[in-house]
C-alpha positions in Angstrom: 1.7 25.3 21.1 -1.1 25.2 23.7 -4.2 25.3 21.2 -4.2 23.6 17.9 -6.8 24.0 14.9 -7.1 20.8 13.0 -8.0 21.6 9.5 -9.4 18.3 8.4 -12.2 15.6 9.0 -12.6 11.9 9.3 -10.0 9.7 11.1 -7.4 12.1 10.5 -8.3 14.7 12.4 -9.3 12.2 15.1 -6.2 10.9 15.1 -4.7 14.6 15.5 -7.1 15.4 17.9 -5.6 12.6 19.8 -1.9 13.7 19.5 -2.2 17.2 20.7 -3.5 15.9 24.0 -0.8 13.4 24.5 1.3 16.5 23.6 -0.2 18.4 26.3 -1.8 20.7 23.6 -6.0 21.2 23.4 -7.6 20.7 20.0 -10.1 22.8 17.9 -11.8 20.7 15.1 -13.8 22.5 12.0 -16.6 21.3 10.3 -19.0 21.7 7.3 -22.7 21.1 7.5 -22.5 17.9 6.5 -20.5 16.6 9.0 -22.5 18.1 11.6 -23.0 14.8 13.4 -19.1 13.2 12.7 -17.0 12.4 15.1 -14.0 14.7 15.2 -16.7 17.6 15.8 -17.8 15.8 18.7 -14.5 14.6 20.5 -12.5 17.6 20.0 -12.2 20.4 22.6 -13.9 22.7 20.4 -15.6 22.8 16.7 -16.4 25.4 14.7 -18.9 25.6 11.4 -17.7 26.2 8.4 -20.9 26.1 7.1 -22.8 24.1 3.7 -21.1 23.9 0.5 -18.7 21.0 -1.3 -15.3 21.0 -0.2 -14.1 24.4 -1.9 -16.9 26.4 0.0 -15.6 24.5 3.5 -12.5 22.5 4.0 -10.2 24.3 1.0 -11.6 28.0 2.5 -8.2 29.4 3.4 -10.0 32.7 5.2 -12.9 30.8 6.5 -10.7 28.5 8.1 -8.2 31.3 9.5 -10.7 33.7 10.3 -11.9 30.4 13.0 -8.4 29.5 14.0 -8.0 33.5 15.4 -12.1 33.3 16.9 -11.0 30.3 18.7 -7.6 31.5 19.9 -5.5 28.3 18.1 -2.0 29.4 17.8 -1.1 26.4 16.0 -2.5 24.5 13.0 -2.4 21.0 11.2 -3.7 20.2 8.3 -3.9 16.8 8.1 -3.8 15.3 4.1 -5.8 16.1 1.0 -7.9 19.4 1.6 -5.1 22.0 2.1 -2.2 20.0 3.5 0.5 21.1 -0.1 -1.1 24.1 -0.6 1.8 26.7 0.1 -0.5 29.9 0.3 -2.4 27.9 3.4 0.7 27.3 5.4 1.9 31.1 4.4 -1.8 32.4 5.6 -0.9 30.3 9.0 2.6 32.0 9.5 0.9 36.0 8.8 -1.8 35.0 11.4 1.1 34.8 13.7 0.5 31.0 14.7 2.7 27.9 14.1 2.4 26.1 10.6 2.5 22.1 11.3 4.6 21.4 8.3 7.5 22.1 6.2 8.1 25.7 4.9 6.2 26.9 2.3 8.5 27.4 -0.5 9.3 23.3 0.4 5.6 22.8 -0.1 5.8 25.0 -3.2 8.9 23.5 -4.7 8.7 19.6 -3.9 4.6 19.9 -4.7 5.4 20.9 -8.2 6.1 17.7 -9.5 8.2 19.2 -12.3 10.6 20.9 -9.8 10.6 18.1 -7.9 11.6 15.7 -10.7 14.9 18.9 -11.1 16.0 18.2 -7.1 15.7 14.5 -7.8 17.9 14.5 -10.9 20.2 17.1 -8.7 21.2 14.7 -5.8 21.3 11.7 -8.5 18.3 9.8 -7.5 16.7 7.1 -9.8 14.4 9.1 -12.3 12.7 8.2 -15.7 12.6 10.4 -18.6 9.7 12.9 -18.1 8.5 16.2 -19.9 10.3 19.5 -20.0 7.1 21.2 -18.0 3.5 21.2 -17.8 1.6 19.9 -21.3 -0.7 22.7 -22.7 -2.6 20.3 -24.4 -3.8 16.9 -25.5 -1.9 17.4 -28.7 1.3 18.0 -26.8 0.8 15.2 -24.6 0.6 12.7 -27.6 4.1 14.5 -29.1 5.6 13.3 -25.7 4.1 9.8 -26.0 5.8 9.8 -29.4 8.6 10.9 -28.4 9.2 8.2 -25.8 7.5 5.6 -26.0 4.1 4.5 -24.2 2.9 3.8 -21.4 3.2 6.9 -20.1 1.8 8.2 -16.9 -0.3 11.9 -17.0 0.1 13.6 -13.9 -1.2 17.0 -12.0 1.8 19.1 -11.3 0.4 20.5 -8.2 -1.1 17.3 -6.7 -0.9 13.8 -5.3 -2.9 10.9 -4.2 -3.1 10.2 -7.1 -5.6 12.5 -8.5 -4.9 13.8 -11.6 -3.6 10.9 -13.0 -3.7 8.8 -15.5 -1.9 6.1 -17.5 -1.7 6.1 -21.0 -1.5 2.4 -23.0 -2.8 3.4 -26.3 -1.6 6.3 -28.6 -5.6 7.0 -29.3 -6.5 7.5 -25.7 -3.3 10.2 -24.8 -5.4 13.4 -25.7 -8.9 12.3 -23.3 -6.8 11.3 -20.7 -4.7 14.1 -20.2 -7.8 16.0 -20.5 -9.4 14.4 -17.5 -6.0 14.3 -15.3 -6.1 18.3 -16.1 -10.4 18.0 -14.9 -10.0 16.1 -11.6 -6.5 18.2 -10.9 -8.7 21.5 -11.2 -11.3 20.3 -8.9 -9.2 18.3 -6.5 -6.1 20.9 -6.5 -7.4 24.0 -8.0 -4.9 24.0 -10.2 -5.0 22.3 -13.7 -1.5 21.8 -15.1 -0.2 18.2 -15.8 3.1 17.1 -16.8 4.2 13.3 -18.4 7.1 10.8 -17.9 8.0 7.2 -18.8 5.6 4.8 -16.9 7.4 1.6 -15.7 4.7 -0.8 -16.5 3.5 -3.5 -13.7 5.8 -1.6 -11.5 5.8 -1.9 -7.4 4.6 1.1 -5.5 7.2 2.0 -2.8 7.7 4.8 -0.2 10.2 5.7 2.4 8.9 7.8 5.6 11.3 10.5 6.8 11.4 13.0 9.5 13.1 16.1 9.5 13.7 19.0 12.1 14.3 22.3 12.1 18.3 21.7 13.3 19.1 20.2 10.0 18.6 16.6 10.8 16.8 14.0 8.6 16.1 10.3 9.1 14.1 7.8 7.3 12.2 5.7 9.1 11.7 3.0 7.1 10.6 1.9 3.7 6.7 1.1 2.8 5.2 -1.1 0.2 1.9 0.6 -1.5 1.1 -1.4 -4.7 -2.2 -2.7 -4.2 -4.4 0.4 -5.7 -7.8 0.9 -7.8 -7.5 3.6 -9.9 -4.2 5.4 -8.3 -5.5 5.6 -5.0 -4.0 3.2 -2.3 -6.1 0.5 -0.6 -3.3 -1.8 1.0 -0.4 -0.9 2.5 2.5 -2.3 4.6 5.5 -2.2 6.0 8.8 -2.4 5.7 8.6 -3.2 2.0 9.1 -6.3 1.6 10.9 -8.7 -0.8 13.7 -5.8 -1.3 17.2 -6.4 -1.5 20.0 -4.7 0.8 20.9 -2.5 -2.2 17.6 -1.5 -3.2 16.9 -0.6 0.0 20.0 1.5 0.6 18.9 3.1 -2.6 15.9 3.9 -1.8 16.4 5.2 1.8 19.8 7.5 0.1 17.7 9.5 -2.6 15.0 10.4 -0.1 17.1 11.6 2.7 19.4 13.2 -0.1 16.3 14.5 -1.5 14.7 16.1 1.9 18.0 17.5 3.2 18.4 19.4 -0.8 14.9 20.9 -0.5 15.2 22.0 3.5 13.0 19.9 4.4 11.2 20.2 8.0 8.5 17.9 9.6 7.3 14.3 8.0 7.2 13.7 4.5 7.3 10.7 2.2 9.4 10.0 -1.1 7.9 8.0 -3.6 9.6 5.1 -5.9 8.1 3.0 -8.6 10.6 -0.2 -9.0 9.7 -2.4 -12.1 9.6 -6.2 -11.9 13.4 -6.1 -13.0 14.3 -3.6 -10.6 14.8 -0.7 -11.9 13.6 1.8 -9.4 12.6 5.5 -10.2 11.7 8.8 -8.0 8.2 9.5 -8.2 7.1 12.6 -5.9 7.3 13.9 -2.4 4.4 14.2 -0.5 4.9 17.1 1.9 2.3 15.8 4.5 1.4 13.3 6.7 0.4 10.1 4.9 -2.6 7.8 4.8 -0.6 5.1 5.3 1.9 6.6 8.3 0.3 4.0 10.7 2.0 0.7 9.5 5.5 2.7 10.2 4.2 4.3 13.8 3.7 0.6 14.4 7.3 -1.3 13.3 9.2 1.6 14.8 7.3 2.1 18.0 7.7 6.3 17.1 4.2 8.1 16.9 4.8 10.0 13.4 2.2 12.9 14.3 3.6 13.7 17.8 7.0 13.9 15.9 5.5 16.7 14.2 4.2 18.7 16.9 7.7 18.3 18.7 9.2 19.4 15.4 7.2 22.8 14.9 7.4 23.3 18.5 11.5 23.4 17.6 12.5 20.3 20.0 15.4 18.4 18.0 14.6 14.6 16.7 16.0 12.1 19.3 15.9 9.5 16.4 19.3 9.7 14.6 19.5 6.3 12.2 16.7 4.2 10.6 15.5 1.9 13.5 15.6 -1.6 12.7 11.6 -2.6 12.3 9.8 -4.4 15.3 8.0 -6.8 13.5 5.3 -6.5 10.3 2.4 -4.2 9.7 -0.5 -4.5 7.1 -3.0 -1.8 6.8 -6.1 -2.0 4.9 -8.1 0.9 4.2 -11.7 0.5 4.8 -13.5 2.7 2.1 -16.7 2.5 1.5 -17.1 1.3 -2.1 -18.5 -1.5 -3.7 -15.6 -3.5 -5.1 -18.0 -5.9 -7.3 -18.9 -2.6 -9.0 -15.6 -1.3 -9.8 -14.9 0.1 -6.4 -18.1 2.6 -7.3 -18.5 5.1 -4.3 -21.5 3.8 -1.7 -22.4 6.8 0.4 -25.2 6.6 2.9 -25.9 5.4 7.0 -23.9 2.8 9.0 -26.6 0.5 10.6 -23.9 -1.4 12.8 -20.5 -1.1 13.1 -18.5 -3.6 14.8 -14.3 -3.4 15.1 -12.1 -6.4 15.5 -10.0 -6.6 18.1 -7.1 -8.6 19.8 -3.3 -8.6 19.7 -1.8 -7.1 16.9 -5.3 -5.1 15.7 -5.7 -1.5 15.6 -8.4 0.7 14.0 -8.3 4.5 13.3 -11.7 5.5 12.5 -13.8 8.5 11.6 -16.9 6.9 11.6 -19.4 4.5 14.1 -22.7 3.1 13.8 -25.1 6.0 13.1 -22.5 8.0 11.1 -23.4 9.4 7.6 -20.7 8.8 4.8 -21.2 11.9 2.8 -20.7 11.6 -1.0 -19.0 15.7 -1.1 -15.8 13.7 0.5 -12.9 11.0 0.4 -14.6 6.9 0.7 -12.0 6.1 3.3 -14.0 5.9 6.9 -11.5 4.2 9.1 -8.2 2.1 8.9 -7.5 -1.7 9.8 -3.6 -2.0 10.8 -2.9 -5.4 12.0 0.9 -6.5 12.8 2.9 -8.7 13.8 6.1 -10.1 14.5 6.9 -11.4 10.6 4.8 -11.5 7.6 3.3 -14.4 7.5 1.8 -14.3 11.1 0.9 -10.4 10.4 -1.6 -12.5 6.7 -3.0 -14.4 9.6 -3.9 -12.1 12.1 -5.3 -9.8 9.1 -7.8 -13.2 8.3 -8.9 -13.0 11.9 -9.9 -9.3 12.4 -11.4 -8.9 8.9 -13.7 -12.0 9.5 -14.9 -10.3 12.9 -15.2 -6.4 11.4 -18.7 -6.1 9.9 -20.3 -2.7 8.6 -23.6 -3.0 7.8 -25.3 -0.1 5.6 -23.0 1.3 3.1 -20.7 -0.8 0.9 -17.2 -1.3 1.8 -14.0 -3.1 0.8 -14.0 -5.7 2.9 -14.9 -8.2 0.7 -12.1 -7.5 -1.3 -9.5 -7.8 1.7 -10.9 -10.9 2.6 -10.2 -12.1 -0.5 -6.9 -10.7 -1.0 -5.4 -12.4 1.8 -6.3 -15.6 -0.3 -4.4 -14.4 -3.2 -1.2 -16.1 -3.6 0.1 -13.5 -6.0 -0.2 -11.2 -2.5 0.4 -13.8 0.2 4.1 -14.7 -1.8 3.5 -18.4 -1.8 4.5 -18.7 -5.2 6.2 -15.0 -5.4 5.1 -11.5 -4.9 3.8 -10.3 -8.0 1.5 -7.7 -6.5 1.9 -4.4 -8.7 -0.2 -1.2 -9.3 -2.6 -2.1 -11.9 -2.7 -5.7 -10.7 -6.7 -5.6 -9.4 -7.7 -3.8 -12.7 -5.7 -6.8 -14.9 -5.4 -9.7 -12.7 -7.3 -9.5 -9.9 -10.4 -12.5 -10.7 -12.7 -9.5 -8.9 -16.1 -10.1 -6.7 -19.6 -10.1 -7.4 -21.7 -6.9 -6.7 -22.7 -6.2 -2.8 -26.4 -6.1 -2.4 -28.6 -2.7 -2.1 -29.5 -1.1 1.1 -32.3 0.9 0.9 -31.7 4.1 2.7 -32.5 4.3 6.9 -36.0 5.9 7.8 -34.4 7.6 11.3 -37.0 7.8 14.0 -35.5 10.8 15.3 -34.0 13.8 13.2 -30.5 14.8 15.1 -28.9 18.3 14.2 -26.3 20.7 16.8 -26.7 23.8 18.1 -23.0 26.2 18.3 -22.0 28.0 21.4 -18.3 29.4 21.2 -17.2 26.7 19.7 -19.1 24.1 22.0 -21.6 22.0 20.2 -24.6 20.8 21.7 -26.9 18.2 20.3 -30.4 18.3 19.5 -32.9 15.7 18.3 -36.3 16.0 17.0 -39.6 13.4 15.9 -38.8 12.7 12.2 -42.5 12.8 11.7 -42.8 16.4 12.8 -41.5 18.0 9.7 -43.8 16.1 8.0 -46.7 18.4 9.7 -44.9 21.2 9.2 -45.7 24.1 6.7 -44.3 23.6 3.2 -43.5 20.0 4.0 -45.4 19.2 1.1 -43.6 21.5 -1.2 -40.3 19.1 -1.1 -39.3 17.7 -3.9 -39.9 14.1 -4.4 -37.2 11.3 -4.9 -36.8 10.9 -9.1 -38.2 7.3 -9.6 -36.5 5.0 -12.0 -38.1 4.4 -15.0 -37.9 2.2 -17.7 -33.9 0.8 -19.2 -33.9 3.5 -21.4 -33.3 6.0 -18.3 -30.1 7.1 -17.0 -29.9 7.5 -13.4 -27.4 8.9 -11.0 -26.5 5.7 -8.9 -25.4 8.1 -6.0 -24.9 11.8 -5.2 -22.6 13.3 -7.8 -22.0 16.0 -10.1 -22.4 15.3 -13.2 -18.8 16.1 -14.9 -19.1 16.0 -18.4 -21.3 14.7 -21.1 -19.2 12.5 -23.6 -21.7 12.5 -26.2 -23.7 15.4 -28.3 -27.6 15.9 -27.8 -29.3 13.3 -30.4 -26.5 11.2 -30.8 -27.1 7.3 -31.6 -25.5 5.3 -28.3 -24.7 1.6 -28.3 -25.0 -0.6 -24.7 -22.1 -0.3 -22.7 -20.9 2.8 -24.3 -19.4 5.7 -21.5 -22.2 8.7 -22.1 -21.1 11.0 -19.5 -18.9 11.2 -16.3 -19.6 12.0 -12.9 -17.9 12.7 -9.8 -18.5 11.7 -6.1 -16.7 11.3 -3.3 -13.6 12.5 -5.1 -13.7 10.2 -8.1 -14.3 10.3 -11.2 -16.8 7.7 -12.4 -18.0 6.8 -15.7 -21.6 6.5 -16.8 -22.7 4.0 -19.6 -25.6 3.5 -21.7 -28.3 0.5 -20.7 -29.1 0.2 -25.0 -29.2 0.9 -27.8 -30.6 4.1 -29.0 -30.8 8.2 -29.4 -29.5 10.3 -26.2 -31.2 13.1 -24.8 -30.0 15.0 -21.7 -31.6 16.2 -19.1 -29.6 17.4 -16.5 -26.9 19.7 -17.3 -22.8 19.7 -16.9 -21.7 21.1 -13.9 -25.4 20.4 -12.1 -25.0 18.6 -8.7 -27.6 15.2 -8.9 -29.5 13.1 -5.8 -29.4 9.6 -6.1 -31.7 8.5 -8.2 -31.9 11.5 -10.1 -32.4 11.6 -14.1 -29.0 12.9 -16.0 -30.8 11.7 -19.5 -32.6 9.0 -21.0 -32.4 6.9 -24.6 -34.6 6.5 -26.9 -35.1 4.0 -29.9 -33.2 5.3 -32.7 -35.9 6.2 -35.7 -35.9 3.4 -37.9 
């Protein structure tokens, strides 16, 4: 390949961006509107505008984003994760174009994305499985048969997805139906595709992946193992490797069924299979994720192989040079830095970066989309960079992880940290009295934070925006105060001001998902009135009192911060 079309944002495509020149290869970056100003636009040879819209108008555009890679004259392309990396009909639109798809074939991605065939391969080359349903669930009312049937909890899952969107666990027989509906929601927006399917969930189980590489010759090797237990709502924040606190057998195990798993399906390029082990160690195949992980950083750095170039080589056709699971060089912990406020339920804090300042020192690294200046945007993914710190054993890898999150401070937006910080104090994480870390453990044991203080939003002196030349961008910056003098400044529309408790306001950008209760209807405090979704989570809304709801803003209707969704009124006595 000598030009390559990154079909991402953030630190991911940064970190592509990066691997095709140390593969000799130059890079073309796309963005939307609203990430004008980010940083892969900026450090890539080329970028290209895929114009305003949420993520389905822009990133998931499968012409859009072709129709750029033939303008610019890519003849290879990477997706990245999330967006458009499992999507079969994207890597098939990449093959017809004539250019190289970075990524296993398409009828892999087709076969191993759908869970349900997935779970079939799995049970074909004997690898640890739970009991799970036939297909997809049409309905609520199906989903609770299966709970019935089996036994509860159960997990609720998109067939077509990962990341864990479109999930959700199930605890109590009176909650099955809602939940599956809202795994079927997020699935349709995240994945475009609704359909869910159910198994057995292992409760308090440990979140476990094993990295493998494959090449077009018919050679596959696992990597290593990784453990990714520590999550909020499904999605990952702390991950490490090589799992540890794993026996020699369970190992074995693991690293068997997803070899045996990748070499059934034809695998080609990186992938990770995923394991849930419960606290007795019983250990079951979860999904493959036919893509490049989040998390591939903590194995690039205990096996000294960079994961990404791998995959270049590998669609370029060179055969892997790595034959058996390396023995790991040490410990690595990454933690990623989202910004969310975890003394608000991990609630999604878009908005500016004042400052910015990375740790540093031996053993730190930092893959970052972001800087000070940079915009989070609330149309994407929380995640801005990633803190991997290593070591040579465990214990020193906890130490040096104290030492660079005391020294990384973001200023503006809310982030994680906080809860890093303190999980490093956690002896349930640190193993001094066992490792009893598991994936619902912050939402049932975890003694939580208090809430980060408010940053009102930045008042920019100048106004920055970018001109496009063939594919060059060129920046541009303007006197905030000269819109202000402009025609039809006036005619914006103000900010909504909060009124008094009885108001329901959007606490960030969103769209508002769903209202959970009818026009009129008497609310109590606390209760979940309506759900909205930002920054690709679903979050709940709840009433301030007592009282009659009234809505003002409409399902589906896209909200500023700040912005009125309904307010409550006294009930009539």
């Amino acid at each position: 390949m000598k030009k390559l079309l990154v079909a991402n944002r953030g630190e991911i495509a940064l970190r592509i961006i990066r691997a095709a020149r140390d593969h000799g290869a130059a890079s073309v970056a796309i963005y939307s509107d609203e990430d004008a100003g980010a940083l892969h636009a900026e450090l890539a040879d080329e970028a290209w505008g895929l114009g305003t819209g949420r993520a389905r108008e822009t990133y998931l555009d499968i012409d859009r984003i072709i129709g750029i890679a033939r303008r610019a004259g890519a003849d290879a392309v990477h997706p990245g994760y999330g967006f458009l990396s499992e999507r079969p009909e994207f890597a098939q639109a990449v093959l017809d174009a004539g250019m190289v798809w970075v990524g296993p074939p398409p009828a892999v991605i087709a076969a191993l994305g759908d869970k349900i065939e997935a779970r079939r391969i799995a049970q074909a080359v004997g690898a640890p499985l739970v009991r799970g349903s036939d297909g997809p669930l049409t309905s609520g009312a199906e989903a609770v048969d299966f709970a019935r049937q089996v036994g509860l909890p159960i997990a609720i899952k998109a067939a077509f997805g990962g990341g864990g969107r479109g999930m959700r666990i199930a605890r109590e027989m009176d909650e099955v139906a809602e939940l599956f509906d809202a795994a079927t929601r997020e699935a349709t927006e995240a994945f475009g595709r609704g359909e869910c399917y159910a198994e057995q969930f292992l409760d308090r189980p440990r979140h476990i992946e094993a990295q493998v590489l494959a090449d077009r010759h018919g050679h596959v090797v696992v990597l290593g193992t990784r453990d990714c237990s520590l999550q909020r709502r499904n999605q990952k924040l702390v991950e490490e490797a090589p799992a540890p606190f794993l026996t020699p057998d369970q190992r074995d195990r693991i690293h068997k069924a997803a070899a045996d798993i990748c070499r059934h399906a034809g695998y080609v390029g990186a992938g990770t299979v995923e394991f849930l082990m419960s606290q007795d160690g019983v250990i079951s195949f979860l999904e493959v994720n036919t893509r490049l992980q989040v998390e591939h950083c903590v194995t690039e750095e205990t096996t000294g192989i960079d994961i990404v170039t791998w995959q270049l080589r590998i669609a370029d056709g060179e055969a892997l040079t790595v034959t058996q699971t390396p023995q790991p060089l040490g410990h690595s912990i990454e933690f990623r830095i989202n910004a969310e406020d975890p003394g608000r339920g991990f609630l999604p804090t878009p908005g500016l970066i004042r400052r910015f300042r990375a740790p540093e020192g031996p053993g730190v690294r930092l893959d970052s989309g972001v800087g000070a200046g940079s915009t989070v945007s609330a149309l994407y993914d929380s995640l801005m960079a990633k803190l991997v710190v290593t070591g040579p054993d465990r214990d020193t890898t906890i130490r040096r992880a104290r030492r660079a999150l005391s020294e990384f401070v973001i200023e503006g937006p809310a982030t994680v940290l906080p809860f890093h910080r303190a999980i490093l104090q956690e002896p349930d994480f640190t193993a001094e009295t066992g490792f009893r870390v598991h994936t619902n453990w912050i939402e049932t044991e975890f003694s939580g934070l208090p809430p980060a203080d408010r940053v009102p939003p930045a008042d920019p002196a100048l106004i920055r925006s970018f001109v496009e030349i063939d594919g060059r961008r060129h920046s541009l910056a303007l006197p905030a105060g000269l819109f202000a003098q402009m025609p039809g400044a006036d005619d914006t529309t103000p900010p909504v001001e909060a009124g008094d408790d009885g108001d329901i306001l959007a606490p960030m950008p969103c769209l508002l998902q769903k209202w959970l209760v009818a026009e009129g209807e008497t609310v109590a405090p606390g209760q979940a009135v309506a759900v909205i979704e930002a920054m690709k989570a679903e979050t709940p809304i709840t009433a301030g009192r007592a009282g009659q709801l009234h809505r003002i803003a409409p399902s589906g209707e896209t909200l500023a911060a700040g912005a009125r969704l309904g307010l409550i009124r006294p009930a009539p006595a």
